[in-house]
N, C-alpha and C positions, 0 to 999 in steps of 0.2 A: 356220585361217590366222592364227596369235597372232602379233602385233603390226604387221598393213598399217596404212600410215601413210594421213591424210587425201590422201595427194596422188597416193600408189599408187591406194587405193581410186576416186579420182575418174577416172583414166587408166584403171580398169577400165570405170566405166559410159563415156566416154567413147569406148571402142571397141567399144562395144555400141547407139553411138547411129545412126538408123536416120531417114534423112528426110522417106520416106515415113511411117512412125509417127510424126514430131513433125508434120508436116501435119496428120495424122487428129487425135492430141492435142489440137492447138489449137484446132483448131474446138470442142472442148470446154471448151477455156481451160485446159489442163493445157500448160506449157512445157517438155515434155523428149520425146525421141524413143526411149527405149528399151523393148523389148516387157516390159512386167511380170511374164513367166514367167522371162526370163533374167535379171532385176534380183532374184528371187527363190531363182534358184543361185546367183546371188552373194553374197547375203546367208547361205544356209544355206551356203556357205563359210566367209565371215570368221565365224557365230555370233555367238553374244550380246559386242555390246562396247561397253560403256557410253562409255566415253573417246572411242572414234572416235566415235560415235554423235554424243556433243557435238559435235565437231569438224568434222564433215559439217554439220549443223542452222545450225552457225553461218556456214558458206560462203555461207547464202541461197540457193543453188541447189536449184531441186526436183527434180533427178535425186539430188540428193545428201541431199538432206531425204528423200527418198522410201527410199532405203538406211537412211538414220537413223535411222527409223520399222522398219523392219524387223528391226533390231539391238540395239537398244537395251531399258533394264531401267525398263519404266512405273514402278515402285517406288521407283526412283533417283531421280524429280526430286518439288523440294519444289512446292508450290502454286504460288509465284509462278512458278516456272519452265512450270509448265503454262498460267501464266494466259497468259504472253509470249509462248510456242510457241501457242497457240492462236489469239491474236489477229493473228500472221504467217500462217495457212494460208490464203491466200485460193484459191490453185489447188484445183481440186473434186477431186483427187485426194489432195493433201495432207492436206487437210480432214479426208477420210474417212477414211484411214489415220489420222492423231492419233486423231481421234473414237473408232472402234473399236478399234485398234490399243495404244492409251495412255490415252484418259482414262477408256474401259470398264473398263480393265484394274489399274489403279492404286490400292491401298488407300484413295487420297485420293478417288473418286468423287463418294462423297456428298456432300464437304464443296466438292469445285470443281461439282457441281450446284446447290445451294444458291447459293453465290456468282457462279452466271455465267444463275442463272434468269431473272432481271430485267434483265441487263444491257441498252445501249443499242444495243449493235451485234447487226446480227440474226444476224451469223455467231456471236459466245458466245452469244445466246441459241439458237442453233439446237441445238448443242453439250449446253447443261445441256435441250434436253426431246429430246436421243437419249439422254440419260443417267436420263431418269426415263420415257421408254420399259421401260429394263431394269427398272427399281422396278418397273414395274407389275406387269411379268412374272412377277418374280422374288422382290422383296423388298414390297407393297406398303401394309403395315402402318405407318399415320402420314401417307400420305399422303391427302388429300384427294380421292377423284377427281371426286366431284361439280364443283367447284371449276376443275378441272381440265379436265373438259366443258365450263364455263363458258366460261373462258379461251379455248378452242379454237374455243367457236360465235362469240365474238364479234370474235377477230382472224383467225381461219385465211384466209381469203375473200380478207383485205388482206393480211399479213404477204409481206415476200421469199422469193423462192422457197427459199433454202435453211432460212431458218426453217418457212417452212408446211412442207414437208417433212417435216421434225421434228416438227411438230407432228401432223398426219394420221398419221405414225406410231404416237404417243401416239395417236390418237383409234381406231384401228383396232386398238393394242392394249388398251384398256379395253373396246374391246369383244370381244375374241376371250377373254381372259382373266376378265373378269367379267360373266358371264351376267345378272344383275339391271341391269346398265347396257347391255347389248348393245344395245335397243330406240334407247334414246337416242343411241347413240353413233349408230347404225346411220341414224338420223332427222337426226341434226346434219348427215352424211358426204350424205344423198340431198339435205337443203335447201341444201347451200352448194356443192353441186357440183365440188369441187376433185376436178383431176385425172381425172374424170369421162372426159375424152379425151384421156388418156396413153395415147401408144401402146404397148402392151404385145405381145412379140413370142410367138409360138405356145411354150406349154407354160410359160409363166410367170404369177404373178397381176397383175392389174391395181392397182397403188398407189390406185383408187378405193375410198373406207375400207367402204361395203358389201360390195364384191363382197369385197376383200380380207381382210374376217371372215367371211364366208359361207364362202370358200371354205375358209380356216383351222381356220373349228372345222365343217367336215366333215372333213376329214381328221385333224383331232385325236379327234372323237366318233363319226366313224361312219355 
């Protein structure tokens, strides 16, 4: 669909909005009513469009940021423009899409990890330890993990729920990925009990960083 304008594209999610779905939404604290599979034909309609993409992002609206994110070319924005988009996501849906969507995906990763680890807001710091989540996984040569456990035995407990998140992430992948710190990870996850009593629905793992290694590297090992 080469060249729908910001104002077509919006009159689309607009008639796709649905009241019953933004009721359910907001109780999550997401502000838009459209069901995300249909937000997702319409985005594999318009395809990759960096221009609209801007131009939606910047309406402020999260049905339209939520298209945004699904169109747009992670590649194309410079650092500070990721730093500004990221410090606007506060809806948990918006959040997550940048998060995975864009800052995962962005040759700049490393460099907006680095710069957003320490940050003061726990929403960018939540950001840069989903982003060294991936490190650990995948890249984790340089990084510290000892250090790492550290940090995690001694704020996870207190930090905001979307940082602790992140961070139990990170704790539960040091330990599915590196066997010589599994013990420990696995000992931080039983002493500080995060999450311990998320309700997890049948045939999914429990976000508690024990069970959720346990059960990960049985199906990874066997």
């Amino acid at each position: 669909m080469p060249g729908m304008t910001v104002d077509t594209a919006r009159a689309e999610l607009a008639a796709l909005e649905d009241p019953k779905m933004r009721a359910a939404n907001e109780k999550r604290g997401d502000d838009h009513g459209i069901n995300l599979s249909r937000m997702r034909a319409l985005a594999k309609r318009i395809k990759t469009d960096q221009p609209l993409a801007q131009e939606l992002w910047a309406t402020g609206d999260t049905a339209a940021r939520l298209l945004a994110l699904l169109i747009c070319t992670p590649k194309a924005f410079t650092a500070d423009e990721l730093d500004a988009m990221l410090r606007e996501t506060r809806p948990p849906k918006v959040n997550d899409w940048f998060v995975n969507y864009v800052a995962k995906k962005t040759p700049r990763a490393e460099e907006m990890r680095q710069r957003w680890f320490d940050d003061a807001d726990p929403t960018v710091a939540a950001a840069a330890w989903a982003l060294t989540s991936v490190r650990v996984a995948k890249d984790p040569d340089g990084l510290d993990l000892p250090d790492l456990l550290d940090r995690i035995q001694r704020d996870l407990q207190t930090a905001p729920g979307r940082l602790q998140w992140s961070m139990n992430e990170t704790l539960a992948t040091i330990g599915i990925f590196h066997p010589e710190l599994r013990a420990r990870a696995r000992d931080i996850g039983e002493r500080l009990q995060v999450l311990a009593d998320y309700p997890t629905a049948p045939g999914c793992t429990s976000p508690f960083a024990p069970i959720w290694i346990d059960e990960i590297v049985r199906r990874r090992e066997g």
